[in-house]
C-alpha positions, 0 to 999 in steps of 0.5 A: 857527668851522665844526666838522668843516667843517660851514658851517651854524649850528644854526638851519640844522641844526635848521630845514633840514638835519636835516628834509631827510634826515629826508624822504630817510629816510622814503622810504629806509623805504618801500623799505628792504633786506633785512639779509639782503643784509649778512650773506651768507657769502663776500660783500665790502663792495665784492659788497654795495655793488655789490648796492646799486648803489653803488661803494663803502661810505658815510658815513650812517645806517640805521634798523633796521626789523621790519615796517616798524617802526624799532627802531634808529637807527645811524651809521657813516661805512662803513655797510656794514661797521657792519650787517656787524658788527652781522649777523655780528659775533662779539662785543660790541664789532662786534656791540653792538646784538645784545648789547644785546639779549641782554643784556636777555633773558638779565638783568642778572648777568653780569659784565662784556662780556667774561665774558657773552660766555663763558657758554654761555646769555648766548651763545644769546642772543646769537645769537639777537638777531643771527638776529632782526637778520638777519630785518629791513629796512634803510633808509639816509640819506648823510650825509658830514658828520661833525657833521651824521651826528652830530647827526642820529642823535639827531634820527632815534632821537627822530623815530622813537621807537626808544628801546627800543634806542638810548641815548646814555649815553657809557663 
């Protein structure tokens, strides 16, 4: 039985698929987007993909990168809209990796999400993560298959060694 219509075996994703857009990717990396271009005020998902040279917003993954560094490895099926969020986003459910990172820097006795979200110096943080964000480059794999899309996030965040910002500890 194919899970989400996917029809290739694990051996297929592990020997074939999964290294294909690995390979996609690091050329992806070579020539990466500024963030800059998803966190421009008045500009649309469609003003953005258009800048993109795409029609419209896709399913993928992006990888973060500071200096040509990867420092996070993400996923969504509207990619555009998720770095948005990240960029822009105003609090810790659109813009998790800012809080994330602010929370880091800010310490551990906040409360819960929503009460760090309120404090005042937790809040500077926060912004400032996401001003850093702005400050990187994006590269981007498609990738419209959801297991696939799934299963490669983990296999792209070991490959490229970005733990530092990537968990996959479920709620």
């Amino acid at each position: 039985m194919h899970i989400d219509n996917c029809s290739h075996s694990f051996a297929e994703l592990a020997a074939t698929i999964l290294p294909s857009y690995m390979g996609k990717l690091h050329i992806a990396i070579q020539q990466p987007w500024s963030t800059s271009i998803f966190s421009q005020p008045g500009q649309g998902v469609t003003r953005v993909a258009k800048t993109l040279g795409r029609t419209a917003d896709f399913s993928g993954c992006y990888v973060l990168l500071d200096k040509g560094k990867p420092i996070y490895v993400g996923i969504s099926r509207r990619v555009i809209v998720r770095l948005r969020q990240h960029l822009m986003g105003k609090d810790h459910f659109a813009a998790s990796l800012a809080y994330s990172m602010a929370k880091k820097h800010h310490g551990s006795k906040l409360g819960t999400r929503k009460t760090a979200m309120l404090d005042y110096a937790f809040g500077d943080h926060f912004h400032l993560a996401q001003a850093y964000l702005r400050s990187l480059s994006v590269a981007t794999v498609e990738i419209d298959n959801p297991l696939e899309l799934y299963v490669f996030e983990a296999y792209a965040a070991m490959e490229l060694e970005t733990a530092e910002w990537n968990t996959f500890r479920t709620h």
